[in-house]
KEKOLDO-301835 format. One record per residue (C-alpha): residue number from 1; x, y, z. Coordinates in nm, 4 decimals. Layout:
BEGIN
  nr       xx       yy       zz
 NUM        X        Y        Z
...
***
This chain:
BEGIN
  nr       xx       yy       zz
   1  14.1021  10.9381   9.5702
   2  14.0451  10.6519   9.4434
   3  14.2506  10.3404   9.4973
   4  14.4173  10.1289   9.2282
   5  14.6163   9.7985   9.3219
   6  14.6771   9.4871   9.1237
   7  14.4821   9.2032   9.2592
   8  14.5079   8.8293   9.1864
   9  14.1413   8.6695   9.2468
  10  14.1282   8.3209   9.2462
  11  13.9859   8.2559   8.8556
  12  14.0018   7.9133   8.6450
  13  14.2496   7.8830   8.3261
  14  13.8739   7.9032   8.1474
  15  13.7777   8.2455   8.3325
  16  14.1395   8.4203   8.2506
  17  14.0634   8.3057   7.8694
  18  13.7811   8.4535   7.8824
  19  13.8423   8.7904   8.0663
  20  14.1661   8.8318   7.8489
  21  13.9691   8.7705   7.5175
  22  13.7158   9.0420   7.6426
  23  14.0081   9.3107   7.7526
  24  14.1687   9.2090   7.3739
  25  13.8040   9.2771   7.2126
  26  13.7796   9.5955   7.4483
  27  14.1194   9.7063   7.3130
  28  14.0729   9.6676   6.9675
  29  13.7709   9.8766   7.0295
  30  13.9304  10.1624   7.1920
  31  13.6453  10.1142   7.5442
  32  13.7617  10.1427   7.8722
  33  13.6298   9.8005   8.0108
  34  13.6412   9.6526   8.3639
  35  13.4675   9.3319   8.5396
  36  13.2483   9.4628   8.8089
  37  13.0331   9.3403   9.0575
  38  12.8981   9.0469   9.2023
  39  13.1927   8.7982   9.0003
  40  13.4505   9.0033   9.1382
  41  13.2685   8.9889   9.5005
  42  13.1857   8.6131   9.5240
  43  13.6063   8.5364   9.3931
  44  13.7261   8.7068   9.6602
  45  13.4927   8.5365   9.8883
  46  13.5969   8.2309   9.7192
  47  13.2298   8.1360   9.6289
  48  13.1442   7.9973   9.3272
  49  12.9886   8.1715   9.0383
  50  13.0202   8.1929   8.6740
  51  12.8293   8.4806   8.6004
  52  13.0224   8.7954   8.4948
  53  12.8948   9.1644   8.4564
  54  13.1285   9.3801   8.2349
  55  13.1099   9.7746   8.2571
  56  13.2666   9.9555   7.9728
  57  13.3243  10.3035   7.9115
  58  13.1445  10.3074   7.5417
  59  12.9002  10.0833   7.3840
  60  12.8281   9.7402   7.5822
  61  12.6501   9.5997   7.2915
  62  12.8914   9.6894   7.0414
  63  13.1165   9.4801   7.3224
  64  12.9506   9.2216   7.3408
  65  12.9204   9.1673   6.9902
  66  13.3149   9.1211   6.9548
  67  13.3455   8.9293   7.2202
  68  13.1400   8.6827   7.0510
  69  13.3379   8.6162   6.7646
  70  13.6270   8.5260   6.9717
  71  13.4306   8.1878   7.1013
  72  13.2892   7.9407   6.8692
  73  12.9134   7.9178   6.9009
  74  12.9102   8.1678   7.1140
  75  12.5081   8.3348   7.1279
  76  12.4449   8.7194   7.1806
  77  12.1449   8.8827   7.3269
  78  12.0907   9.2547   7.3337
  79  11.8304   9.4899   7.4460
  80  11.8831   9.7899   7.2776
  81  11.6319   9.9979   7.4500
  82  11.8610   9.9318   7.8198
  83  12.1653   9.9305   7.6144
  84  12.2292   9.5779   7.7382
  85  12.3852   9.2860   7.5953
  86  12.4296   8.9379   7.6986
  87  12.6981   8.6393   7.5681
  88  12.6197   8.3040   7.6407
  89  12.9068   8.0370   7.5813
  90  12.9815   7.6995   7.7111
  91  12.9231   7.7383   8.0755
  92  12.9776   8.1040   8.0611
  93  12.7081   8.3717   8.0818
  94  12.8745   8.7086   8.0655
  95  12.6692   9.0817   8.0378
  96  12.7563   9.3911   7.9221
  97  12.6682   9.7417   8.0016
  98  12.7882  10.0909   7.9139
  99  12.8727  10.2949   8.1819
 100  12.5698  10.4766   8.2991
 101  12.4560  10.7434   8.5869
 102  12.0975  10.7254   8.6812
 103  11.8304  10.9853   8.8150
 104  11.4896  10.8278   8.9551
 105  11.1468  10.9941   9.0393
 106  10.9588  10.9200   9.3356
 107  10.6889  10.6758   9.2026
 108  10.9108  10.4456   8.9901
 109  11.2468  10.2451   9.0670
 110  11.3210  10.3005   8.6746
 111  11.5493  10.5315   8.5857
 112  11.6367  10.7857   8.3604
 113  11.9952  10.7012   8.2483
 114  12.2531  10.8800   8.0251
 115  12.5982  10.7538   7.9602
 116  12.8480  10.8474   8.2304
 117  13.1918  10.7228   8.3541
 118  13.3235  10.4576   8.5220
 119  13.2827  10.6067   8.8888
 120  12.9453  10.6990   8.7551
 121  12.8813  10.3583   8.7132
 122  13.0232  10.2783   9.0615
 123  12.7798  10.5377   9.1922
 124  12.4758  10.3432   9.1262
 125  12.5593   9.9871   9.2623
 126  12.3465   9.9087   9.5673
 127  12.6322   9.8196   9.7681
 128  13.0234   9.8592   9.8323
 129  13.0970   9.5521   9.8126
 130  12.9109   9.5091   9.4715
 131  13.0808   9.8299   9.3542
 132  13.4430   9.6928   9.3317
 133  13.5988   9.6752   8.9525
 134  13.8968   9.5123   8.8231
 135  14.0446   9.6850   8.5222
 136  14.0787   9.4786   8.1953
 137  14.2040   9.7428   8.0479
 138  14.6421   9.7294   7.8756
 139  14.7579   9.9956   8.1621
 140  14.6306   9.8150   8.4673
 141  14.5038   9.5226   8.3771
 142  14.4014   9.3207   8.6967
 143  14.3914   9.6275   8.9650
 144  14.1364   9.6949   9.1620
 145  13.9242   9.9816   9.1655
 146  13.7824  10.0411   9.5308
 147  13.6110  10.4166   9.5471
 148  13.3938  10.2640   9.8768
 149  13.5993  10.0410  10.0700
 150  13.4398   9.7790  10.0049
 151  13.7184   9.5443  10.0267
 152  13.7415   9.6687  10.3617
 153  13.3574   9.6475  10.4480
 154  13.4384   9.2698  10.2683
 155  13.6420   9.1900  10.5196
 156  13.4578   9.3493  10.8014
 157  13.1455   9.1300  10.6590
 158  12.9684   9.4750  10.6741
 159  12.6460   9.5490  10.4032
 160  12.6927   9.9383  10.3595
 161  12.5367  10.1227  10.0379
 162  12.7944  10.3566   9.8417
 163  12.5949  10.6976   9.8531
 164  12.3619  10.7762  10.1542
 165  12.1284  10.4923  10.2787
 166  11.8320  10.7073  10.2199
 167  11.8948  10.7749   9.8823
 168  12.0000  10.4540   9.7919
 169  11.6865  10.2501   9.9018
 170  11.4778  10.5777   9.8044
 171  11.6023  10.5287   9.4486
 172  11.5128  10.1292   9.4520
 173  11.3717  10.0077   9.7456
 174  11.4006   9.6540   9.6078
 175  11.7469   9.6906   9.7188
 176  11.6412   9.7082  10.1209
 177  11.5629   9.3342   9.9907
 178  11.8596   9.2831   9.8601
 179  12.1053   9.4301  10.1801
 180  11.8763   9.1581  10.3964
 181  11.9530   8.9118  10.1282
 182  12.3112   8.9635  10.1113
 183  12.3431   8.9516  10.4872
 184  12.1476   8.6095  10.5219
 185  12.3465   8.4695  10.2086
 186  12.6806   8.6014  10.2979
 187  12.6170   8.5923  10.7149
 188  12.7118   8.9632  10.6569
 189  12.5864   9.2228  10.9161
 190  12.4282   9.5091  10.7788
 191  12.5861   9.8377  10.9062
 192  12.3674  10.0441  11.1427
 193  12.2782  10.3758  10.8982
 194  12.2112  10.1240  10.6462
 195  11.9539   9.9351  10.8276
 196  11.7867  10.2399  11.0047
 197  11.7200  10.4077  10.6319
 198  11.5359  10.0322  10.5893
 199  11.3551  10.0524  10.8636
 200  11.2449  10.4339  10.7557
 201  11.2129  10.3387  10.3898
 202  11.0249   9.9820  10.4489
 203  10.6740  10.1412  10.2877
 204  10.8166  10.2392  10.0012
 205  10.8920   9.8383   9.9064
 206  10.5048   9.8788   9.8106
 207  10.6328   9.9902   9.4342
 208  10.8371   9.6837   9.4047
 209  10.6270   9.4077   9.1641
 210  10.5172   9.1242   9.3865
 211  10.7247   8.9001   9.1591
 212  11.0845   9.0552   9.1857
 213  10.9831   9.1235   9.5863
 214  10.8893   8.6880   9.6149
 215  11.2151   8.6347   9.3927
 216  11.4334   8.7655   9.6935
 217  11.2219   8.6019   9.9155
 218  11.2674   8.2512   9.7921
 219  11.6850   8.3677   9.7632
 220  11.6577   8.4218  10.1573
 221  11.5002   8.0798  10.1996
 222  11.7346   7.8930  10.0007
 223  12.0098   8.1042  10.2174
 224  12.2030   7.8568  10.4549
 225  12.0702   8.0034  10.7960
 226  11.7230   8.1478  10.6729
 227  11.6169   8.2821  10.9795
 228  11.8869   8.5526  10.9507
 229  11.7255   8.7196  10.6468
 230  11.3562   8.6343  10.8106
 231  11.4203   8.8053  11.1450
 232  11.5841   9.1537  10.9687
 233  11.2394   9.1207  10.7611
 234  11.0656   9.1173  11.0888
 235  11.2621   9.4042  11.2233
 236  11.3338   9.6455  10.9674
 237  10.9101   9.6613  10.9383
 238  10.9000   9.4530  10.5998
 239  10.7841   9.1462  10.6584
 240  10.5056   9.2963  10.8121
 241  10.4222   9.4903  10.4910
 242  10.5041   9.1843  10.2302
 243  10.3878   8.8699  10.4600
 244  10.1481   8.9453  10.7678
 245  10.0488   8.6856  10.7887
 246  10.3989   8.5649  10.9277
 247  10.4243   8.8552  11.1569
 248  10.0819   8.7742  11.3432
 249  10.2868   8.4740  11.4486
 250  10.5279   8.6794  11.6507
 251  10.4521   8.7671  12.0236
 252  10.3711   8.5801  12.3578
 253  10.0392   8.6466  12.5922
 254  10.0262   8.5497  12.9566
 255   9.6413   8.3933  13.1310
 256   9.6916   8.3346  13.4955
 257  10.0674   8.2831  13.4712
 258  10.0601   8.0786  13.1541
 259  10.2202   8.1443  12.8521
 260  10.2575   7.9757  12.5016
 261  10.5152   7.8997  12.2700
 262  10.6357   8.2184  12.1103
 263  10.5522   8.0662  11.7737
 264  10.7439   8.3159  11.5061
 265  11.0929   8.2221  11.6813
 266  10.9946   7.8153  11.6779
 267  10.8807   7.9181  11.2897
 268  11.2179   8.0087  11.2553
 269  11.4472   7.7409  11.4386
 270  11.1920   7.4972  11.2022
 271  11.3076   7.6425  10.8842
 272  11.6965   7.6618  10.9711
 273  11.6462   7.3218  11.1246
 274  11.5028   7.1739  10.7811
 275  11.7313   7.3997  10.6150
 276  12.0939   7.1714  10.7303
 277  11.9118   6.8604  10.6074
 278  11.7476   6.9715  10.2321
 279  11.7853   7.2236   9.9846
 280  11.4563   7.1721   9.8363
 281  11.2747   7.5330   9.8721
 282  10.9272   7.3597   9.8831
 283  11.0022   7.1684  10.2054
 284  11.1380   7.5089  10.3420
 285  10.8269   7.6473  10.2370
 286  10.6325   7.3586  10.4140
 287  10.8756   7.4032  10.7622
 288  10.7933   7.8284  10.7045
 289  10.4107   7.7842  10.6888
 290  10.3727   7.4331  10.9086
 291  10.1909   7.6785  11.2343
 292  10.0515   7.9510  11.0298
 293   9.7191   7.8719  11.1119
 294   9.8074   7.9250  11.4793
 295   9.6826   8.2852  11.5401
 296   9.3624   8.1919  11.3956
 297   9.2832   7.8500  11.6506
 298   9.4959   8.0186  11.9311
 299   9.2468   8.0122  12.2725
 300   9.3576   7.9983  12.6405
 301   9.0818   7.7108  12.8317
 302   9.0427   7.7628  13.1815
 303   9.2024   7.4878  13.3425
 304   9.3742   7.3043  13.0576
 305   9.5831   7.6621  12.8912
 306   9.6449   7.7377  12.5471
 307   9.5867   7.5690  12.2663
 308   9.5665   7.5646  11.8936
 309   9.3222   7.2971  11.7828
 310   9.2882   7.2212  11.4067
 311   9.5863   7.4762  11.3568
 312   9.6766   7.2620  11.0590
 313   9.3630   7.2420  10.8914
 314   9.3253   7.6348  10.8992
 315   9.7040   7.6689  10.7712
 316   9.6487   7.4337  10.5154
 317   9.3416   7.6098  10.3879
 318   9.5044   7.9493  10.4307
 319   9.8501   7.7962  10.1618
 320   9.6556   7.8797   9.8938
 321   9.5714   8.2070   9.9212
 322   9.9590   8.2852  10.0800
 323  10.1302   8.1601   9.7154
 324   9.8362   8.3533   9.5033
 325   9.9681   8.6523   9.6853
 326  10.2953   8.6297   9.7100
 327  10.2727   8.4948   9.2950
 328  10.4380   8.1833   9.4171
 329  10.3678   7.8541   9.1489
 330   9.9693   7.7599   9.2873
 331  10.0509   7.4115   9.0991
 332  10.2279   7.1146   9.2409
 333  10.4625   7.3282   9.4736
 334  10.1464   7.4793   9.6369
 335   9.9980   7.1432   9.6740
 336  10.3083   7.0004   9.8004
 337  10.3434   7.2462  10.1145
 338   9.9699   7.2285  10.1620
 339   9.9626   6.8604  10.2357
 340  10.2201   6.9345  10.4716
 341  10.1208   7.1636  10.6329
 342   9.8008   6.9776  10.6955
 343   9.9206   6.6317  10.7958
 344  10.2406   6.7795  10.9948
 345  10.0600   6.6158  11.3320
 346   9.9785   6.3213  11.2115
 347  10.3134   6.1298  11.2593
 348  10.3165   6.2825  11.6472
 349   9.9305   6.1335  11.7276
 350  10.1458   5.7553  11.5814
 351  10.3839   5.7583  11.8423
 352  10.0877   5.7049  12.0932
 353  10.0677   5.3192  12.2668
 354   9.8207   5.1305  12.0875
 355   9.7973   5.2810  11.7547
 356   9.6499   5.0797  11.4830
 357   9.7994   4.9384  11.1732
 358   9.4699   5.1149  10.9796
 359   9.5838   5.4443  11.1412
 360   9.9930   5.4061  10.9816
 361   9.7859   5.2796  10.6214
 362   9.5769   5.6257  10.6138
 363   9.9223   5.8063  10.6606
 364  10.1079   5.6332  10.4085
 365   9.7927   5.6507  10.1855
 366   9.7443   6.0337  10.2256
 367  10.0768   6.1659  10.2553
 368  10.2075   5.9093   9.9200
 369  10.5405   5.9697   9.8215
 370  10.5837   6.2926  10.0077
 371  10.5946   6.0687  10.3209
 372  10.9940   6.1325  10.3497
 373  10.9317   6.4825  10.3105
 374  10.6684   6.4678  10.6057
 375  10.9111   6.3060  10.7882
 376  11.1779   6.5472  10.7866
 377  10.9293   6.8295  10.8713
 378  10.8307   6.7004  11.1386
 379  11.2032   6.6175  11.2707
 380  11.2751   6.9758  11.2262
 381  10.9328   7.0922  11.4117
 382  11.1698   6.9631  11.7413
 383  11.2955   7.2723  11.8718
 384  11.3134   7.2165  12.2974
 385  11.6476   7.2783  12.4646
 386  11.5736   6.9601  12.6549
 387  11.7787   6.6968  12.5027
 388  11.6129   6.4327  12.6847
 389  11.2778   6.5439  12.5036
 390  11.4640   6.5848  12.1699
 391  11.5864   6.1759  12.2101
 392  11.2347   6.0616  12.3168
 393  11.0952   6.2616  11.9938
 394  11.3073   6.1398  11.7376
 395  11.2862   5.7678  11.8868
 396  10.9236   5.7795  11.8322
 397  10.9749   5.8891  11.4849
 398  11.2063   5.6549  11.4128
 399  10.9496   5.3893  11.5589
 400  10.6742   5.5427  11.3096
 401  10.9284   5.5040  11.0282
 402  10.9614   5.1507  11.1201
 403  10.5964   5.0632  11.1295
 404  10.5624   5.2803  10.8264
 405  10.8505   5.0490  10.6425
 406  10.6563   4.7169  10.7189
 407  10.3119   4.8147  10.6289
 408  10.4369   4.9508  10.3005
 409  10.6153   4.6583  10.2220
 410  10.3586   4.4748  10.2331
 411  10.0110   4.6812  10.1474
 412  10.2170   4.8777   9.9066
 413   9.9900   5.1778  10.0084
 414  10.2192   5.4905   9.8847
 415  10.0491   5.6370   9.5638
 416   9.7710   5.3954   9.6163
 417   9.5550   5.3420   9.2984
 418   9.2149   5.0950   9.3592
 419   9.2906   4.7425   9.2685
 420   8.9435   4.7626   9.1718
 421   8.8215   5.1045   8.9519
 422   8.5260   5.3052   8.9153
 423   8.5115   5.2204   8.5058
 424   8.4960   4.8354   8.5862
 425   8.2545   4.8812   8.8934
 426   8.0479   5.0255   8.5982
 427   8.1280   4.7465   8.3452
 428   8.0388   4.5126   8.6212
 429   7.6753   4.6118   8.7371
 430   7.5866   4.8335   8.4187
 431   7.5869   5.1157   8.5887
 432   7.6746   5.5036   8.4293
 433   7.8374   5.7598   8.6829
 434   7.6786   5.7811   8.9877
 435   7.6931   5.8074   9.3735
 436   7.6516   5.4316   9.3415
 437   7.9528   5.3758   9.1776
 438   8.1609   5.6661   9.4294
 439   8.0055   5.4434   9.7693
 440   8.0874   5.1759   9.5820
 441   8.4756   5.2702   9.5406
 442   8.4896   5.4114   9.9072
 443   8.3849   5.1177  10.0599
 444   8.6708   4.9314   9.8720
 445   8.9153   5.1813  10.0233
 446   8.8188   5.1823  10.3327
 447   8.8125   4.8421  10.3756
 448   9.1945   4.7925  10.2403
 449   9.2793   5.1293  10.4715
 450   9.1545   4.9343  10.7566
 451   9.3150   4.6235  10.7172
 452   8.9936   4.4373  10.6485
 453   9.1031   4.3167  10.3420
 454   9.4193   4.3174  10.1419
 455   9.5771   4.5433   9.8966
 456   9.4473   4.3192   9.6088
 457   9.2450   4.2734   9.2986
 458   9.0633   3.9415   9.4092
 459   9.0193   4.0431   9.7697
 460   8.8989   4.3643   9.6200
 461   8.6583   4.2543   9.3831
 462   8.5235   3.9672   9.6345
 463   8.4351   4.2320   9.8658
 464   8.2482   4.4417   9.5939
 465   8.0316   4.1777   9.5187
 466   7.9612   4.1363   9.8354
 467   7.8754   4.4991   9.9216
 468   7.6539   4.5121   9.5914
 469   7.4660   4.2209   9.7371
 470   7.3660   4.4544  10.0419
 471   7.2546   4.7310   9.7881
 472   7.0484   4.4860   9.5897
 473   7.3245   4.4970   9.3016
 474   7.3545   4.1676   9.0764
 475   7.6428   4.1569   8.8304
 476   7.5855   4.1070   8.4405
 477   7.6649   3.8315   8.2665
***
């Protein structure tokens, strides 16, 4: 049976306009119509969205076409061929769909659809609590339409699919994504059957594109407790199937009594660690991928135990290949995490006694303005229970901060550009492009980097003539 009760969710004076200008449009064109899904989930969570999906028992485009009139520059989009229609207006983005049943074959998650009804419609949503409708319809407008409980798996912050699990995920495995990402988003726990027909399902997410697969992905990240949606990756089986590289970072091993850091855990306490202080999904990124290269330097030395020398290096080299796969952007967001990933122990090797001024210079040189960024990484690498140890790390940071502060303000070394450039090195001696002219600017650099000279253009270009006087160079007139 299913269950009809008037509900009042918590909508703006804006969203009742606009839900009670669709239901007029819906009357006037004799279609059932209802607000389904993921607007009618997040109100009664009381998150906020804007985004509305209307079902309607008739033609959605035809709908949305109506609707359109009713607001004043109002744009429609439609795709015919999925009988899909979408109306952008002021802040509003709002799609509509004819009610639909769908049939799927084996070797595709697209369906073949026909028109169908309203529980028909219900039928097909991934989940129960993205099947609930509210009627906009004259009879009952505002009551709920709950065929799954899902207002009661809502409130039981339970992730439960509306037919059989198997089917379900069977049908679209992109939606064994989706269940993980709704229960790292919402902090929902995903009900038992529903997580075993993942686990048994996982190989089918191999017909999912790599793109829509990386788009929940990067939703999980940008969850507020990543690690949530990571670790039911790592246990339902797909992590290992979509990343492996992330999975080889899982597990301990024991060489005459010692053990190391179970590094796929820390991975995780990094990345929910970075996650309270930033939003940014790069620097997530950076905090997801900082040990990668650890499986690949991991070696136990007699005497000493295990280490993972030049783990950065390797993960830095291996970034590149990680966003090609996984079709993340391989432009500045791929450079970004790569540098670091690869300078992430550099600002722990500056809290040392007796570290030079050149060695702070090279940091702020290399790392530029992403120094911040660096920063916070390697705040959030801190992961001991030891309090104590936590204190003495972040006082040493702060102490690199501070030395960091002073030399910057005054070698001015962030984004550093050569006082003195290749083109007037050139002008200078007459030269064309050459290894000359390359030494030539190194030695400049170097000499700032180590403190040898100044950040400026005459200490700069006093030291290149001198250098050009030890490689036989005379200036033109």
């Amino acid at each position: 049976m299913i269950s009809r009760k008037p509900i009042d969710i918590p909508c703006t004076l804006q969203e009742r306009k606009v839900l009670e200008q669709i239901a007029l449009a819906a009357h006037e064109l004799g279609v059932p119509c209802y607000l389904i899904g993921g607007f009618v989930r997040d109100k009664l969570l009381n998150r906020r969205t804007k985004d509305m999906d209307v079902v309607c028992v008739g033609d959605g485009i035809a709908l949305a076409h109506k609707v359109a009139t009713y607001f004043e520059n109002a744009k429609v989009s439609f795709f015919k061929t999925y009988g899909t229609a979408q109306v952008k207006w002021n802040e509003f983005e709002v799609e509509f769909v004819g009610a639909r049943k769908e049939s799927y074959r084996a070797e595709s998650r697209n369906p073949e659809v026909e028109p169908g009804t309203l529980q028909d419609d219900q039928l097909r949503r991934d989940f129960t609590i993205n099947a609930l409708a509210i009627s906009l319809n004259e009879e009952d407008y505002g009551s709920l339409i709950d065929p799954f409980n899902g207002l009661a798996d809502m409130e039981a912050k339970i992730i439960r699919t509306p037919l059989a699990p198997a089917q379900t995920f069977s049908d679209d495995p992109l939606r064994m994504m989706r269940a993980i990402r709704f229960a790292s988003q919402l902090q929902f726990t995903i009900a038992d059957e529903t997580f075993q027909a993942i686990i048994e399902q996982a190989e089918r997410i191999k017909i999912i594109s790599q793109e829509r697969i990386t788009d929940e992905l990067n939703k999980i990240m940008l969850s507020t407790v990543p690690s949530v949606g990571l670790n039911l990756l790592y246990k339902s089986g797909l992590l290992k199937i979509i990343f492996p590289q992330l999975v080889d970072l899982a597990g301990v091993q024991t060489v005459d009594g010692k053990r190391h850091k179970e590094n796929f855990s820390h991975t995780l306490q990094v990345v929910d660690n970075i996650s309270r202080n930033t939003k940014d999904l790069w620097l997530r990124w950076a905090a997801l991928l900082h040990d990668i290269g650890k499986p690949a330097t991991k070696r136990y030395e007699q005497g000493h135990g295990w280490t993972f020398h030049g783990h950065e290096m390797v993960g830095a080299k291996m970034v590149p290949r990680i966003f090609s796969r996984l079709k993340l952007p391989t432009h500045e967001p791929m450079r970004f995490v790569k540098k670091l990933v690869e300078l992430h122990q550099r600002p722990i090797s500056l809290t040392k006694e007796n570290i030079t001024d050149s060695a702070i210079r090279r940091l702020l040189f290399e790392a530029g303005d992403d120094v911040e960024a660096l920063m916070m990484l390697c705040e959030a690498d801190i992961t001991s229970r030891n309090v104590a140890k936590v204190r003495r790390y972040l006082d040493d940071y702060e102490m690199v901060r501070q030395r960091m502060k002073e030399i910057e303000e005054n070698d001015r070394l962030r984004n550093w550009q050569p006082p003195v450039t290749g083109e007037m090195i050139m002008e200078t001696f007459n030269l064309t492009p050459c290894r000359t002219v390359g030494d030539l600017k190194n030695a400049i650099r170097e000499a700032i980097l180590d403190g040898v000279i100044p950040n400026t253009y005459d200490a700069a270009y006093a030291f290149l003539l001198e250098r050009a006087k030890e490689m036989d160079l005379t200036p033109v007139k």
